[in-house]
C-alpha positions as CSV (number, residue, x, y, z in Angstrom):
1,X,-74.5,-64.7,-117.6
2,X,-73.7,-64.0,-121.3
3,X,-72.2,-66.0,-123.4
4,X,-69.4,-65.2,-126.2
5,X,-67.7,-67.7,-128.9
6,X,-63.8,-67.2,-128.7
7,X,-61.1,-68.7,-128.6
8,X,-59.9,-70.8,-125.8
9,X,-56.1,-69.6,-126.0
10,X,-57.4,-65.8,-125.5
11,X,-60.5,-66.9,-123.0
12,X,-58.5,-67.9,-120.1
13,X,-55.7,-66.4,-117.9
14,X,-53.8,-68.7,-115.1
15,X,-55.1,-68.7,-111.7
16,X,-52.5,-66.7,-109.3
17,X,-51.8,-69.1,-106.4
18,X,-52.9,-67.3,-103.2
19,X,-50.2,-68.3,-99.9
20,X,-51.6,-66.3,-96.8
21,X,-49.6,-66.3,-94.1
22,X,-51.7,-68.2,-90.8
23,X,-53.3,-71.0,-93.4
24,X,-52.0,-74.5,-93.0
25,X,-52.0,-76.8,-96.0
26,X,-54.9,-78.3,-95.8
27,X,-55.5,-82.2,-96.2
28,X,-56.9,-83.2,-99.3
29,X,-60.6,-82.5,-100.3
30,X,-62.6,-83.3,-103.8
31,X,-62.0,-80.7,-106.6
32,X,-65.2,-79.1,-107.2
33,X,-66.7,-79.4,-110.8
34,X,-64.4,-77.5,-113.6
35,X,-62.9,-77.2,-116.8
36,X,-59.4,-77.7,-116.7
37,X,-57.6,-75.6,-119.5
38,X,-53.6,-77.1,-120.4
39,X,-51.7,-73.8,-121.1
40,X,-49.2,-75.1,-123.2
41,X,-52.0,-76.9,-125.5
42,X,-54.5,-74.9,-125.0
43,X,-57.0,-78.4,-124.7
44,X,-59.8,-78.5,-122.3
45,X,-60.6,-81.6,-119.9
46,X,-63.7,-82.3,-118.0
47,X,-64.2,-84.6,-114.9
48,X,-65.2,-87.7,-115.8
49,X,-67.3,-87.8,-112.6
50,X,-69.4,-84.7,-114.5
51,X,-70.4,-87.0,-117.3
52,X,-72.3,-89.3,-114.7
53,X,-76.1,-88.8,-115.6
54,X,-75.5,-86.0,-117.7
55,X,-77.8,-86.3,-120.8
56,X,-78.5,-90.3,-119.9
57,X,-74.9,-90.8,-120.0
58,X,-73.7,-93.7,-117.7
59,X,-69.8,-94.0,-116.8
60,X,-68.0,-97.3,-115.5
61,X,-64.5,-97.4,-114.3
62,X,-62.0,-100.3,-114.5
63,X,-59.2,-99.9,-112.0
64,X,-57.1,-103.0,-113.4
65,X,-56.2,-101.1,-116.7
66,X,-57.4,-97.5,-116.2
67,X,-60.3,-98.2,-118.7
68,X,-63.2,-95.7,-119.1
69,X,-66.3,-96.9,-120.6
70,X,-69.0,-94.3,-121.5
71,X,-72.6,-95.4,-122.8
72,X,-75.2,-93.1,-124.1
73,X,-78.3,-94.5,-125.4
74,X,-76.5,-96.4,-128.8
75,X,-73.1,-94.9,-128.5
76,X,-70.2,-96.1,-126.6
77,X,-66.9,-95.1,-126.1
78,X,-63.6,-96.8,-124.5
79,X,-61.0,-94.3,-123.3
80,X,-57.5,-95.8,-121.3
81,X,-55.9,-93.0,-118.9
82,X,-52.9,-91.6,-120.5
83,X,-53.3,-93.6,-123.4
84,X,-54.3,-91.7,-126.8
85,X,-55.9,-95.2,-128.2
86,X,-59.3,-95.0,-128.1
87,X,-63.2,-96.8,-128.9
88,X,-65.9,-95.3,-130.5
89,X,-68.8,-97.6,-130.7
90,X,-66.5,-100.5,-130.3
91,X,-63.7,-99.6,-133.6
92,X,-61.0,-98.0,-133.0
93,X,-59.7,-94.2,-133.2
94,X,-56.6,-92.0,-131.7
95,X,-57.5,-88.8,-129.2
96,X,-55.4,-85.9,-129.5
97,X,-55.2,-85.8,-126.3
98,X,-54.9,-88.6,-123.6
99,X,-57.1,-89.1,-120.5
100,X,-55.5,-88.0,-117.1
101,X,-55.9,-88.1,-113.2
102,X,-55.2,-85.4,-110.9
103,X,-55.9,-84.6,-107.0
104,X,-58.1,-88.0,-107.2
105,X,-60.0,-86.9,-110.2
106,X,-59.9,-88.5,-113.5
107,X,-60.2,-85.8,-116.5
108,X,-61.2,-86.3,-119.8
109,X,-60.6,-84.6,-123.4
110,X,-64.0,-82.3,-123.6
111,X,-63.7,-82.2,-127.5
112,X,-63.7,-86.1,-128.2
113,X,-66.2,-86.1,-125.8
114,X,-68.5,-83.5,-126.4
115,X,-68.2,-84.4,-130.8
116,X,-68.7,-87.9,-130.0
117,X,-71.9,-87.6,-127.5
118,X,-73.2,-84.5,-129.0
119,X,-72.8,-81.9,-127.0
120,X,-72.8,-77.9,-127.8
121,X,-69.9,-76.4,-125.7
122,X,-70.5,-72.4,-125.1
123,X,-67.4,-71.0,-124.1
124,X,-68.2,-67.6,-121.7
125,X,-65.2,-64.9,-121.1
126,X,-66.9,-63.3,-118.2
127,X,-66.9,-65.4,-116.5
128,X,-64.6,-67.5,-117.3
129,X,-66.4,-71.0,-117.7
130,X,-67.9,-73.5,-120.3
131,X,-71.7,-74.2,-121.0
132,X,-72.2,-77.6,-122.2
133,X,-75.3,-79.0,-123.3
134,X,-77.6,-81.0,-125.3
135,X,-81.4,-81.2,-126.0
136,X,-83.5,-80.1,-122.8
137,X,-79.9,-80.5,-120.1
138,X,-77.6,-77.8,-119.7
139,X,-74.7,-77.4,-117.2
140,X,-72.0,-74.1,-116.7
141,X,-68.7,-75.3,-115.4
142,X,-65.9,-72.7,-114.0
143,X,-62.8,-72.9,-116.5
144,X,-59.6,-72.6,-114.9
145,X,-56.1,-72.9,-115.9
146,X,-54.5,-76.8,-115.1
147,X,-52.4,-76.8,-112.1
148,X,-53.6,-73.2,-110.7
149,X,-55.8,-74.7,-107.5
150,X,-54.0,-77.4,-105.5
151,X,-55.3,-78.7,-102.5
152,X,-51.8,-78.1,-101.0
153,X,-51.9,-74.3,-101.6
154,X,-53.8,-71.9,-99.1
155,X,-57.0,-70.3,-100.3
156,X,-57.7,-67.1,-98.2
157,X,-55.4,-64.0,-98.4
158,X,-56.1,-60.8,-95.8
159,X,-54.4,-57.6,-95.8
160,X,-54.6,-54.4,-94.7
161,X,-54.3,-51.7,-98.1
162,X,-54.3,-47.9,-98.8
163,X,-55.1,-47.1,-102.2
164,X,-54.5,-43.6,-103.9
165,X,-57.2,-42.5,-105.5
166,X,-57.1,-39.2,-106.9
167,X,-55.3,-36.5,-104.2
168,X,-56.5,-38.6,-101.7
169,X,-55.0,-41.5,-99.7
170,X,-57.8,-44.3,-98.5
171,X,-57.2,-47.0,-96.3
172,X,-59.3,-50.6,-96.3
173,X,-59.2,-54.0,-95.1
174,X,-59.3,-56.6,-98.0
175,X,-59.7,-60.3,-97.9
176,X,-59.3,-62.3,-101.0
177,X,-60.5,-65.6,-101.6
178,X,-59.9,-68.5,-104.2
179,X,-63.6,-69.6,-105.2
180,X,-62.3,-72.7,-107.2
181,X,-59.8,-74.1,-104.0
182,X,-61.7,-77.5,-103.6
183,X,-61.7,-76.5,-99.3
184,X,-63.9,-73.0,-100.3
185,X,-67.6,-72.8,-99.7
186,X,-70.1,-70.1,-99.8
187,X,-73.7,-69.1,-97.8
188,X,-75.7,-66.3,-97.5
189,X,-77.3,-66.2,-94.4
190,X,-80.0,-64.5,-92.5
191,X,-79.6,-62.9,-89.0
192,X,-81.4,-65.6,-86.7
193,X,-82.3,-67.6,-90.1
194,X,-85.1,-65.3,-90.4
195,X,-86.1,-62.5,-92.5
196,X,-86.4,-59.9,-90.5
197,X,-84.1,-60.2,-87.7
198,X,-80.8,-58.7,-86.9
199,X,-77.9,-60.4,-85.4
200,X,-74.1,-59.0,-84.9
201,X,-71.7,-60.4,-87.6
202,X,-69.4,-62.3,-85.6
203,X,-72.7,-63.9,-84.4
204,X,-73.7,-64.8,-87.9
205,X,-69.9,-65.8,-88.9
206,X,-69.5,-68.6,-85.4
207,X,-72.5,-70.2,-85.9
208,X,-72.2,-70.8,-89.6
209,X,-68.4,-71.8,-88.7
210,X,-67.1,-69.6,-91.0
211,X,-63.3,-68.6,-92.0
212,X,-64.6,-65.1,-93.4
213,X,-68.1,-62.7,-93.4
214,X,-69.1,-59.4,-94.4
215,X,-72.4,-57.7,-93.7
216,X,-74.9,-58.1,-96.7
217,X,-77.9,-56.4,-98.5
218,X,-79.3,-53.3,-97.1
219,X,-81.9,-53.5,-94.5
220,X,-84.4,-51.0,-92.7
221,X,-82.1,-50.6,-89.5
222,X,-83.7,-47.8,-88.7
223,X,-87.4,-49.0,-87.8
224,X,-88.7,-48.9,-83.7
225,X,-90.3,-52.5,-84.9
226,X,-89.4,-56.0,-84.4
227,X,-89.3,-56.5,-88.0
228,X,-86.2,-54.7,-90.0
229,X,-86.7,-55.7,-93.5
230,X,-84.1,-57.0,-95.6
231,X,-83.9,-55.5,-99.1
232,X,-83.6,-57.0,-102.2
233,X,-83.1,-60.6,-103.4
234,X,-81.4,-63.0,-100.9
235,X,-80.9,-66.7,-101.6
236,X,-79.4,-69.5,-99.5
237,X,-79.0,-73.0,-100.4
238,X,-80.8,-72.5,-103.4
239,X,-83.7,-71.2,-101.4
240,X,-85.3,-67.8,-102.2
241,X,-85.5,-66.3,-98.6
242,X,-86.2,-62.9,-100.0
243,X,-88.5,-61.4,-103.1
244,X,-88.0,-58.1,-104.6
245,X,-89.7,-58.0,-108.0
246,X,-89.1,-54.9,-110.2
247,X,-85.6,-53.9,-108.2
248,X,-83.2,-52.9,-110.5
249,X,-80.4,-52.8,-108.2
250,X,-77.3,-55.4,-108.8
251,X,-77.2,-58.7,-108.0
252,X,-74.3,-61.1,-106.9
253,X,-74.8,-64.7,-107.5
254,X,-73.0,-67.8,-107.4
255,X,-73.7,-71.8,-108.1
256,X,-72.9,-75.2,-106.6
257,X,-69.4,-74.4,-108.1
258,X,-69.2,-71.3,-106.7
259,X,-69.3,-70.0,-110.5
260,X,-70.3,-66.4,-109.6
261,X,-71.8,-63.5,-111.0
262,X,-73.3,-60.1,-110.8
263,X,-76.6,-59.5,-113.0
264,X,-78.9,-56.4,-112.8
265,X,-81.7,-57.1,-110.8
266,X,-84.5,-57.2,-113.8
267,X,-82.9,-60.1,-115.0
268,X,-83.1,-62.4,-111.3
269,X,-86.0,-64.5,-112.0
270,X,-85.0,-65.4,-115.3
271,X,-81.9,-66.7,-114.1
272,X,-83.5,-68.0,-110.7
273,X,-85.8,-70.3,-113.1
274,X,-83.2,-72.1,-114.0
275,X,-82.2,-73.9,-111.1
276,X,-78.8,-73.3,-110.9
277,X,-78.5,-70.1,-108.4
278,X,-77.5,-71.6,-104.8
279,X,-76.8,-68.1,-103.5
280,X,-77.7,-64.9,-103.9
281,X,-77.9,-61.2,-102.3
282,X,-78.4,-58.1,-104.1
283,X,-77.2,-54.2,-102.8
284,X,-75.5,-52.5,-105.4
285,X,-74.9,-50.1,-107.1
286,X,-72.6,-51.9,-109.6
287,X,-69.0,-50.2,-109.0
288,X,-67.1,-52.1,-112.5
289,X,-68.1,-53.9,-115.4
290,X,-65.2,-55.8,-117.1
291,X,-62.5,-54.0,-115.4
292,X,-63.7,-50.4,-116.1
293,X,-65.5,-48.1,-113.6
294,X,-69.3,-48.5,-114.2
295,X,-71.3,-46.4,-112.4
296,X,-74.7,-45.9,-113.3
297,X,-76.7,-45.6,-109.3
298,X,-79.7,-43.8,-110.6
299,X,-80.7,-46.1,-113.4
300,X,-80.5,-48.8,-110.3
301,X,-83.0,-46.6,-108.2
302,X,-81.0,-45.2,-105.9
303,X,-82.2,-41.7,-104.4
304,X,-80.4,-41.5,-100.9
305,X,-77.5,-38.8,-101.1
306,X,-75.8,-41.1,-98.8
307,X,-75.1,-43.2,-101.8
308,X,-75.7,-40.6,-105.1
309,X,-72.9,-38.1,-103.5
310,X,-72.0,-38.5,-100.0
311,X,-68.7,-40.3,-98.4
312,X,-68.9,-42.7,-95.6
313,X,-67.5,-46.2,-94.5
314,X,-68.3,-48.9,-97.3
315,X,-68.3,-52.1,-98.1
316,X,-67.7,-53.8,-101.7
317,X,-67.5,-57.5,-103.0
318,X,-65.2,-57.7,-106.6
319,X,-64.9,-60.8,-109.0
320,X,-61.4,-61.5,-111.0
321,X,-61.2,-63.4,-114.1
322,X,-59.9,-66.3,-112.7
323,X,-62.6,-66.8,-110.2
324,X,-61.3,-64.9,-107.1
325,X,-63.8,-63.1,-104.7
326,X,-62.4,-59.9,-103.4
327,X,-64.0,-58.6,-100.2
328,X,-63.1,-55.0,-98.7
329,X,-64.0,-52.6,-96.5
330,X,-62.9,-49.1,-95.8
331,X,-64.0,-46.4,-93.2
332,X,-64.5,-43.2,-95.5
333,X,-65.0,-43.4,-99.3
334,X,-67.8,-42.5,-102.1
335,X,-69.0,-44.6,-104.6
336,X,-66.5,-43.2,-106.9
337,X,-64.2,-43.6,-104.9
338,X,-64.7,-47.4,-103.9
339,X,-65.4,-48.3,-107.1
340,X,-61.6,-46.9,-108.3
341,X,-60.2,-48.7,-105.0
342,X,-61.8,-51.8,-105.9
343,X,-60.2,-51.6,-109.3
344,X,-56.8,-51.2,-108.0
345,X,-57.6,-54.3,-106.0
346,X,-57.5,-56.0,-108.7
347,X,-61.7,-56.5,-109.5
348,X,-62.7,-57.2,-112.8
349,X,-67.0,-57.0,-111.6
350,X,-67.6,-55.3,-108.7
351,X,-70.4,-53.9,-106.5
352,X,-71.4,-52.0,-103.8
353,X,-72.8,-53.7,-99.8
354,X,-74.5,-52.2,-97.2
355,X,-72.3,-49.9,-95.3
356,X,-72.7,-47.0,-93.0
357,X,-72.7,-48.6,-89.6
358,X,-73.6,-52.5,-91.0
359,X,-70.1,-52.0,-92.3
360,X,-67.9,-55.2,-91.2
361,X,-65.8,-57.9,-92.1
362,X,-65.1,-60.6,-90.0
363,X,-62.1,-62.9,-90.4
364,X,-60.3,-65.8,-88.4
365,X,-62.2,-65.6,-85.4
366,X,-62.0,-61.5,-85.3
367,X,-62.7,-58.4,-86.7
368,X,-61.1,-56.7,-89.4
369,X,-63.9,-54.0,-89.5
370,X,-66.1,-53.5,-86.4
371,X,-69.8,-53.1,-87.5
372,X,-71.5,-50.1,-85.1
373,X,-74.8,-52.0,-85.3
374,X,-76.4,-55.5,-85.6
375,X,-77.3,-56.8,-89.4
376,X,-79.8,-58.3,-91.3
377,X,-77.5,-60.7,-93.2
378,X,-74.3,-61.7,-94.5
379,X,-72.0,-63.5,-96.7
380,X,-70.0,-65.7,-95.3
381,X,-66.8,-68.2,-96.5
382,X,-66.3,-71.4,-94.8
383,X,-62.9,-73.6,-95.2
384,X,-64.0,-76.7,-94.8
C-alpha cells in the first residue's frame, strides 16, 4: 500500500456504526490491533498490548495503581492510566495526553511513545492506518475513529438495492461488513481445500462456519477434466495456495487485522515478501480507485468480450475509508455499469469477482444469489 504524510485531523473520517436487523449483540470479544484516533483532539493511541516485543520492547502491568512500565534496551518509561504524570528513564515529565482503557484494552499516547522509543510513524490515507517502525521491524495498524466499533454494536448489514445508473434501473444484493468489529474474521478458501476442485458455495460457507461468502477468483469451469484451475493469486492463512507470476490483474488483500487492500497484480510478490498478507485472491478488473470510476480492463489482460463489453450477472467486493467491506451481487450489469453501482454503494476501492454462473452470495445460512454452478473458491466472513 502507499504511504502519504498528512495530517491526522484530515486522514481520518468516523466509522458509521452498522445495526442490521437479525444480529444480536454479541458478548464481548478482544479488539483487534488499531489506532484509535480521539475526534475532538485529534490524538492517536495505540494498544499497549501492541508494544509487547515490538522492537525488544518489554511491557509490565501493575493492577494496584494502573502503572505501565515500558523497557527498551536502556530506556524506560512509567505511564499511570488516566494520569498525565509520567517517567522517562526514571525523571519525571507531563503527557499531553493521559493513558486510557477501553473494551478491556489499555491504550496509550502513540506520540510520547513513538518520540521516546524511537519510532517513525507513516500515516497512510488509503487505507486508512498507521505504519510504525524502527530499524529492521515494521508493523501497519488500521486507524479508526475512538468509539466507532463497539463490541455491543452489530457488524453485518444485508440488503437488497436498485441503483440507477444511467437510463437504466439495476437491482443487486449487497452485504456490508465492519472489518474492524473485534467479532469479524476473514478466509479465503479453496473448494475441497484443494486447488483444483469445485465445491457449491453454501458448501464452502457451512464448513468454514461462516456468517457470509461470495464466490471468488475466476476458474476454468469449463474443462471435461478433474482439474478446473483456479486463476490468479489466492492466499489463505498466510499460505500461498495459488501462483500466478506476470498477471496483471487486481489483487484484494488483507492482514491479521483485516487491514485490506487491492494492489495490481505486478506488485503481489513484493508485498507477499513481507510477511504480512494472511489473505489474498485476485479477479479484477479494478472497478474504482479512490472513489472515482477506474477502469482500465485491457491494461489488466483481459480479452474476453464477456468482460471488455458484454453484460451479464456480476459480482464485485468495495473497500470504504473507514475499513468497511462491501460485497454485492447483481443478475445483469457491465463492468461500467457495476463499477458506477458499486460507487453508489458507497466503495471507495473496488473490483470486479468471478461471475457469470459462479455468481453467489451466501448469507445467514441462505442464499442471497444462487450460483448456477459449483466454484473453485471463495471469500468468506465468519462472526465469531
Amino acid at each position: 500500500m502507499k504511504r502519504t504524510v498528512i495530517p491526522v485531523f484530515l486522514a481520518f473520517l468516523a466509522l458509521l456504526c452498522l445495526v442490521p436487523s437479525g444480529f444480536a449483540a454479541a458478548p464481548a470479544a478482544a479488539p483487534k490491533n488499531v489506532v484509535l484516533i480521539d475526534a475532538k483532539s485529534g490524538k492517536s493511541f495505540v494498544p499497549l498490548s501492541f508494544l509487547k516485543g515490538f522492537a525488544g520492547a518489554s511491557v509490565q502491568w501493575t493492577e494496584a495503581n494502573k502503572q505501565i512500565d515500558i523497557t527498551d534496551g536502556e530506556k524506560q518509561l512509567t505511564l499511570f492510566v488516566g494520569k498525565t504524570a509520567a517517567q522517562k528513564n526514571g525523571a519525571p515529565v507531563t503527557i499531553s495526553d493521559a493513558p486510557f482503557s477501553e473494551n478491556g484494552t489499555t491504550y496509550i499516547p502513540l506520540q510520547f511513545i513513538s518520540e521516546a522509543l524511537g519510532y517513525s510513524l507513516e500515516w497512510s490515507k488509503n487505507p486508512s492506518a498507521v505504519s510504525i517502525s524502527r530499524d529492521n521491524t515494521n508493523a501497519s495498524l488500521p486507524a479508526i475513529t475512538r468509539g466507532s466499533v463497539t463490541n455491543g454494536a452489530a457488524p453485518i448489514v444485508s440488503a437488497s438495492k436498485t441503483f440507477k445508473v444511467g437510463s437504466k434501473s439495476i437491482s443487486a444484493q449487497m452485504v456490508t461488513i465492519s472489518l474492524m468489529h473485534p467479532k469479524i474474521k476473514l478466509d479465503v478458501v479453496l473448494a475441497g481445500d484443494t486447488a483444483g476442485k469445485v465445491e457449491n458455495l453454501s458448501s464452502i460457507a457451512k464448513r468454514s462456519k461462516a456468517t457470509v461468502a461470495i464466490n471468488g477468483t475466476f476458474f476454468d469451469a469449463y474443462t471435461k477434466d478433474s482439474y478446473k484451475a483456479p486463476y490468479g493469486y489466492i492466499v489463505s492463512k498466510g499460505e500461498l495456495r495459488m501462483k500466478a507470476s506476470g498477471d496483471k490483474r487486481t489483487i484484494f488483500t488483507y492482514d491479521n487485522n483485516l487491514l485490506a487492500d487491492l494492489i495490481p497484480g505486478a506488485d503481489f510478490n513484493e508485498y507477499f515478501n513481507q510477511g504480512s498478507i494472511q489473505g489474498a485472491l485476485q479477479a479484477g478488473p479494478r472497478l474504482l480507485v479512490d472513489g472515482k470510476v477506474s477502469l482500465d480492463v485491457k491494461a489488466e489482460g483481459f480479452k474476453d468480450p464477456k468482460i471488455l463489453t458484454g453484460g451479464g450477472a456480476r459480482s464485485a467486493l468495495g473497500l470504504t475509508r473507514d475499513h468497511k467491506l462491501i460485497l454485492l451481487t447483481t443478475s445483469g450489469a457491465t463492468i461500467p455499469q457495476l463499477a458506477e453501482m458499486m460507487k453508489q454503494a458507497g466503495a471507495y476501492q473496488a473490483m470486479n469477482l468471478d461471475g457469470g454462473a459462479s455468481s453467489g452470495l451466501y448469507y445467514n445460512g441462505k442464499y442471497l444469489t444462487t450460483p448456477g454452478r459449483q466454484i473453485s473458491n471463495a471469500l468468506v466472513v465468519k462472526y465469531q
